[in-house]
NUKEMAR-781926 format. One record per residue (C-alpha): residue number from 1; x, y, z. Coordinates in pm, whole numbers, plus 32768, in hexadecimal, padded with zeros to 4 digits. Layout:
residues N
k,x,y,z
NUM,X,Y,Z
...
//
This chain:
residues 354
k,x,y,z
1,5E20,06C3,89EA
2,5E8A,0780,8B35
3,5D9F,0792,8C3C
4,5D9B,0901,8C93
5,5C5C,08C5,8D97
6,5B32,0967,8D79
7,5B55,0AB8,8E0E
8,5C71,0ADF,8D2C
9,5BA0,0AA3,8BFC
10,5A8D,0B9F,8C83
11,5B85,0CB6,8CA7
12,5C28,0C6E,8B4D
13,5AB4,0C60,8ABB
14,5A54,0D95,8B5A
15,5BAA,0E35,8AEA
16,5B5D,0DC6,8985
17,5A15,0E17,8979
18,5A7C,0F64,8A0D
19,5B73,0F9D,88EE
20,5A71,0F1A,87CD
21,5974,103D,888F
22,5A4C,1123,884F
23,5ABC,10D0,86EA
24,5971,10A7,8687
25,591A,11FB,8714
26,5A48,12CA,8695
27,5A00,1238,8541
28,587D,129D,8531
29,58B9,1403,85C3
30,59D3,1451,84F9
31,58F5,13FD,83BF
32,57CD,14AD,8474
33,58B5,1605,84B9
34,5920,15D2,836A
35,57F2,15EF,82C1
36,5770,1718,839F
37,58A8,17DF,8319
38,585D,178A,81F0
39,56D1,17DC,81C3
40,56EB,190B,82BF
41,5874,1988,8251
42,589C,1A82,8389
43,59AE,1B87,82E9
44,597C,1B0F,8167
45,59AD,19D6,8097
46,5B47,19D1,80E1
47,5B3B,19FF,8231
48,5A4F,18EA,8244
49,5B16,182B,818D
50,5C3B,186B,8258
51,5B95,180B,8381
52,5B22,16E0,8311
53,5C77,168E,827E
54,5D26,16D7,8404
55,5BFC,160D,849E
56,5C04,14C1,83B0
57,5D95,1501,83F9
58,5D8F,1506,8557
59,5C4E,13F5,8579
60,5D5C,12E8,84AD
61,5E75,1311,8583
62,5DBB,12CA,86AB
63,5D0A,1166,85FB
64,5EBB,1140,85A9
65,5E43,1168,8430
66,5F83,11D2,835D
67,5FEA,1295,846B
68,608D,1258,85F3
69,5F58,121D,86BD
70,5F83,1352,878F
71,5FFC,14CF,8725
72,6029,152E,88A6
73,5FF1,141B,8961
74,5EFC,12F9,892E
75,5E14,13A0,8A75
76,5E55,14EF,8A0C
77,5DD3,14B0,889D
78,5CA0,13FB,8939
79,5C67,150C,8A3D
80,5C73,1640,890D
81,5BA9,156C,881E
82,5A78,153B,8925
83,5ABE,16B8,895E
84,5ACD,170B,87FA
85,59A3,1643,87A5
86,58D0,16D7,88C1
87,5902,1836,885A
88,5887,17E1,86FF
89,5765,1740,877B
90,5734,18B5,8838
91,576E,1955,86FC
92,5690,1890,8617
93,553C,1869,8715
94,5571,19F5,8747
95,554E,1A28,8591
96,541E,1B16,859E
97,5323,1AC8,84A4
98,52A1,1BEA,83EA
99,516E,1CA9,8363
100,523D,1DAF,8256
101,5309,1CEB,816A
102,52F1,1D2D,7FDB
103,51C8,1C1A,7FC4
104,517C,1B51,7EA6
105,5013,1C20,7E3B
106,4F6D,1AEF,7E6B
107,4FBF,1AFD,7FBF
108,4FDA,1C73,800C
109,4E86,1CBC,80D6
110,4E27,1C11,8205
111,4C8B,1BEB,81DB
112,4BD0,1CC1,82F8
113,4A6E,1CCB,835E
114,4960,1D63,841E
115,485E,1CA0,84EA
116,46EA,1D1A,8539
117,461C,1BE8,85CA
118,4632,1AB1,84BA
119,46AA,1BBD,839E
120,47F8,1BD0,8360
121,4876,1CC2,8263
122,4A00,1C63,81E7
123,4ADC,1D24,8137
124,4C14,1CDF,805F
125,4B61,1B9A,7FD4
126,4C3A,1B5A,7EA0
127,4B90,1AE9,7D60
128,4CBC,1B02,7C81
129,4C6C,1AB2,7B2A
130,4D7A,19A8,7A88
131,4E16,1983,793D
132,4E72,184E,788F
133,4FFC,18A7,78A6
134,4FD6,18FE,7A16
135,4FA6,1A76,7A2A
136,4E80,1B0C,7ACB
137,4DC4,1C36,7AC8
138,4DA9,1CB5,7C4B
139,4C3D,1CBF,7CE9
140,4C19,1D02,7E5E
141,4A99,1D1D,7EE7
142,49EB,1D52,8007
143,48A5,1C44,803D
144,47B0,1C1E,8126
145,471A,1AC5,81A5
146,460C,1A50,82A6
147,4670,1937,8392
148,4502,18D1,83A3
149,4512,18A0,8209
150,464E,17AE,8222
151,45DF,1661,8166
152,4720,1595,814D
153,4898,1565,81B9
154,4962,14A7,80A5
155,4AB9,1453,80A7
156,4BB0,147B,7F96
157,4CCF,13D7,7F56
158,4E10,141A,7E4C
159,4F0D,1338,7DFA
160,504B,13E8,7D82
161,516D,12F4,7E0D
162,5107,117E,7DE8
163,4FE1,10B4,7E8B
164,504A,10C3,7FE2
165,5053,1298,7FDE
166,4EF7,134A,7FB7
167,4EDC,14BB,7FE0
168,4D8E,14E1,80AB
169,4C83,15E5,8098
170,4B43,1625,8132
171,4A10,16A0,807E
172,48D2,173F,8113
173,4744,1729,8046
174,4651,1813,8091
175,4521,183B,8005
176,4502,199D,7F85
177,468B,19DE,7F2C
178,47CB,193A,7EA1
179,4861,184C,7F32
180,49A6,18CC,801F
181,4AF3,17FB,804B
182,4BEA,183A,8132
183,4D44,17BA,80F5
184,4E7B,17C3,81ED
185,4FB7,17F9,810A
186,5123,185C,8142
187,511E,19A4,8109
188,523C,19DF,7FFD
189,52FF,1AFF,7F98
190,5326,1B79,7E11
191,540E,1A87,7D70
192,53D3,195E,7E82
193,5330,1831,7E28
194,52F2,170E,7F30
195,53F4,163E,7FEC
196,5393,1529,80AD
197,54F9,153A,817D
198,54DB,16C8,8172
199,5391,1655,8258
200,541E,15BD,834D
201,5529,16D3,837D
202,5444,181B,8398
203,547A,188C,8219
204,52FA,18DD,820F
205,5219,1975,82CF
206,5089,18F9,82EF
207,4FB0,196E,8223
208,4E2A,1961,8211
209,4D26,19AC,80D0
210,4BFF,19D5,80C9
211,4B97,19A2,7F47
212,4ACA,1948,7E5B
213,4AA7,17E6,7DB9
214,4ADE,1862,7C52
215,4C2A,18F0,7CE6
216,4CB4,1826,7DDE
217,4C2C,169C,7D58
218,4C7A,171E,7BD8
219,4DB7,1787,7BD4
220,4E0C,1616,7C4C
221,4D45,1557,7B8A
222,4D3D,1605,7A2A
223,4E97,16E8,7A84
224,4F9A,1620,7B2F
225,4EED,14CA,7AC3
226,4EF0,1449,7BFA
227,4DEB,1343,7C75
228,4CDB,13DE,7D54
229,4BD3,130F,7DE6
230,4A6A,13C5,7E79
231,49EC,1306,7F99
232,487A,1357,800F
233,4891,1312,81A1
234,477C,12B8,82A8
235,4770,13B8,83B7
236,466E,145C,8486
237,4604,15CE,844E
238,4661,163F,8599
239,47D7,1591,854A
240,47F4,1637,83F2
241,4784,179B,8483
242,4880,176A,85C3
243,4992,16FC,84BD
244,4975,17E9,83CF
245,49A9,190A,852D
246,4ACF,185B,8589
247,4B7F,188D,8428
248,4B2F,19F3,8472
249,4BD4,19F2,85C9
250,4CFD,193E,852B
251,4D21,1AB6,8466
252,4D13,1B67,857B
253,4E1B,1AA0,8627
254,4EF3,1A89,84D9
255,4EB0,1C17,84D1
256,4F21,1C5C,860F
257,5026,1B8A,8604
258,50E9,1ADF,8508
259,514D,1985,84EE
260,5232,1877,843B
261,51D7,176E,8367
262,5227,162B,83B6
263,5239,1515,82AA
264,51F5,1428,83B7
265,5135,14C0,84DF
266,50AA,161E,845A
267,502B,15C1,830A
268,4ED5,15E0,8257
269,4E37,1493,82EA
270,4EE7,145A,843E
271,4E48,1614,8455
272,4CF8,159A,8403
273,4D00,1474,8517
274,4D51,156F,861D
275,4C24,1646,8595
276,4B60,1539,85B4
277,4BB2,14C4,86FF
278,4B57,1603,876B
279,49DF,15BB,872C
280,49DC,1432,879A
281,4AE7,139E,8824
282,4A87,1248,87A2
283,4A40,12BC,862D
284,4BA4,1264,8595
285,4C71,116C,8684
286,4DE2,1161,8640
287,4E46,10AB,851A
288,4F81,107E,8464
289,4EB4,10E3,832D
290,4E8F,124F,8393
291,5037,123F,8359
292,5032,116C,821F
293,4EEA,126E,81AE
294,4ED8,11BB,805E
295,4E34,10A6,8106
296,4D5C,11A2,81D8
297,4BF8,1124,80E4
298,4C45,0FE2,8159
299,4C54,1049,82C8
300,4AFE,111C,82A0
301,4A80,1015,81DF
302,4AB3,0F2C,832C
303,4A14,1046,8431
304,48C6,0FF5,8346
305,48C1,117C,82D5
306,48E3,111B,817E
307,47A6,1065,8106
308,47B5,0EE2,8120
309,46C0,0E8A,800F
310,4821,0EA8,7F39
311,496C,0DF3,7F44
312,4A7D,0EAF,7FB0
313,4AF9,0E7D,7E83
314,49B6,0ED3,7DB4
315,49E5,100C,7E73
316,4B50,103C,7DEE
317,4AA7,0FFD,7CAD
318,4972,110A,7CB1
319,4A31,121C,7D9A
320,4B28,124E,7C7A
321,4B3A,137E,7BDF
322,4C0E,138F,7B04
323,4B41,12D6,79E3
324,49F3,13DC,7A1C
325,4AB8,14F6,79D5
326,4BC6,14AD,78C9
327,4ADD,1549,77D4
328,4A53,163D,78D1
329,4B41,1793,7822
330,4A70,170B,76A9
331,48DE,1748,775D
332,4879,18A7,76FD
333,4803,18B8,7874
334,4951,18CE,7941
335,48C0,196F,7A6C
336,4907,1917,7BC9
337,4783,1868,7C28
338,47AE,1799,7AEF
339,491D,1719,7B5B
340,4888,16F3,7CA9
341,4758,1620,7C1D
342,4869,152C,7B3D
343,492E,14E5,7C4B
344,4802,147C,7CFE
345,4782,13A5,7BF1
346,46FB,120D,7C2E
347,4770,1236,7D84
348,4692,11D1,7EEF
349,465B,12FB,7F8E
350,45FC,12C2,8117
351,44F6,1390,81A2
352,455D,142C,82AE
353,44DC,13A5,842A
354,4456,14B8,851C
//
């Protein structure tokens, strides 16, 4: 072996690791730009397809792949990719999202309300009623509720995409009137259906419903079959009231101005832990959990919100709701309070602390 001495070996280390830097990082962004031309297609899908062509082109002859490592020279190519690159980045943070698309009509109003002391009156609830091949009839209400009559908080979660993916959604009790969910969705256009790599590349817009449970838990459980699980959570009144204003501030901010989805840091748990940091900051500490949200019962269960006289897993067991309502479209009583009441069936239900 020749003894090059050890500054030598630094700088060759440090040149190496410079060139495996930038490698790496021509690689990722050139699948990263790629993608965004190819979710977003600025011009249509062949000029997308063009540029993505030119860029995966260009991006090989500067890793040497099938081509001479350089078109101009191998600084020049380095100086217009870093240029090229920065401009999309421009281009792609500067996407607008957008209030007037052609929505999905499940999507298509944005819930408002009016406020006078603890009632709050809310408009464009929707209370769509579901058939079993998927259509719906379209129902969109205006109800009134009394933050001093809120009774519970429960949270709901539906598996669509394996264990470790829940959809979450937050349900309100009161004492005198339905029960309320909110949900934060992407907000899809007709003929889109969900992507998770569209949501990390601003394909969808946020999105949140207010509905109610025969809606917005049925249509998962008894519709799309996937696996929902009702969750009765420990929380003080004061908490419940406060959380249940902030979901209404998050519509005012969503009205005013529109945001992306993110399938990763804008979704519908990682929302609902900023809500609730907004009321105590040490009510949900960080946890890789709120990411991997199909594990999010577990994390709850952990906090001590969920009731401890149960297993987590006897909880798994008992929140399910899937096998209360199979039958529920054979009971000749199919209204919403009696959905509401199976759901809610054999499970602990925490009084609420003052």
């Amino acid at each position: 072996m020749h003894n090059i001495g050890f500054r030598k070996f630094i700088q060759a280390l440090a040149s190496f690791s410079i060139h495996a830097g930038f490698t790496l990082g021509v690689f990722l962004s050139s699948i990263w730009l790629c993608l965004a031309l190819w979710i977003q297609q600025p011009g249509g899908r062949w000029v997308s397809i063009v540029l993505m062509t030119l860029w995966a082109l260009f991006a090989m002859s500067i890793l040497g792949i099938y081509f001479t490592q350089h078109v101009f020279s191998r600084q020049k190519d380095r100086i217009i990719y870093l240029l090229v690159f920065a401009l999309s980045l421009v281009w792609y943070f500067n996407i607008p999202a957008k209030q007037d698309r052609d929505w999905d009509p499940e999507v298509a109003r944005i819930f408002s309300y009016e406020k006078q002391g603890n009632i709050i009156t809310i408009h464009n609830v929707r209370n769509f009623a579901w058939h079993e091949n998927g259509k719906y009839d379209e129902r969109w209400e205006s109800r009134q509720y009394d933050l001093n009559q809120i009774t519970g908080v429960n949270i709901i979660t539906s598996y669509w995409m394996g264990p470790q993916i829940a959809h979450t959604l937050v349900s309100f009790d009161f004492a005198h009137q339905r029960p309320l969910v909110f949900s934060i969705e992407i907000r899809k256009e007709k003929q889109e259906s969900f992507s998770a790599i569209g949501g990390f590349f601003r394909q969808f817009e946020l999105s949140l419903i207010a509905a109610d449970e025969k809606d917005i838990i049925y249509t998962r459980s008894n519709i799309r079959n996937e696996q929902v699980y009702f969750f009765p959570i420990k929380m003080s009144k004061t908490a419940m009231q406060a959380l249940f204003i902030e979901y209404l501030h998050k519509s005012d901010e969503l009205a005013a101005s529109p945001k992306w989805y993110n399938t990763i840091t804008s979704n519908c748990t990682t929302i609902i832990f900023d809500i609730a940091q907004t009321i105590e900051e040490s009510l949900l500490p960080k946890d890789y959990r709120l990411l991997v949200s199909g594990y999010l019962p577990n994390y709850l269960y952990d906090l001590g919100v969920l009731d401890p006289s149960w297993s987590i897993e006897q909880w798994y067991q008992y929140a399910h709701v899937n096998p209360r309502t199979d039958d529920f479209n054979l009971q000749q009583n199919q209204s919403s309070f009696a959905y509401s009441q199976r759901i809610r069936q054999g499970l602990i239900q925490p009084k609420p602390s003052k």
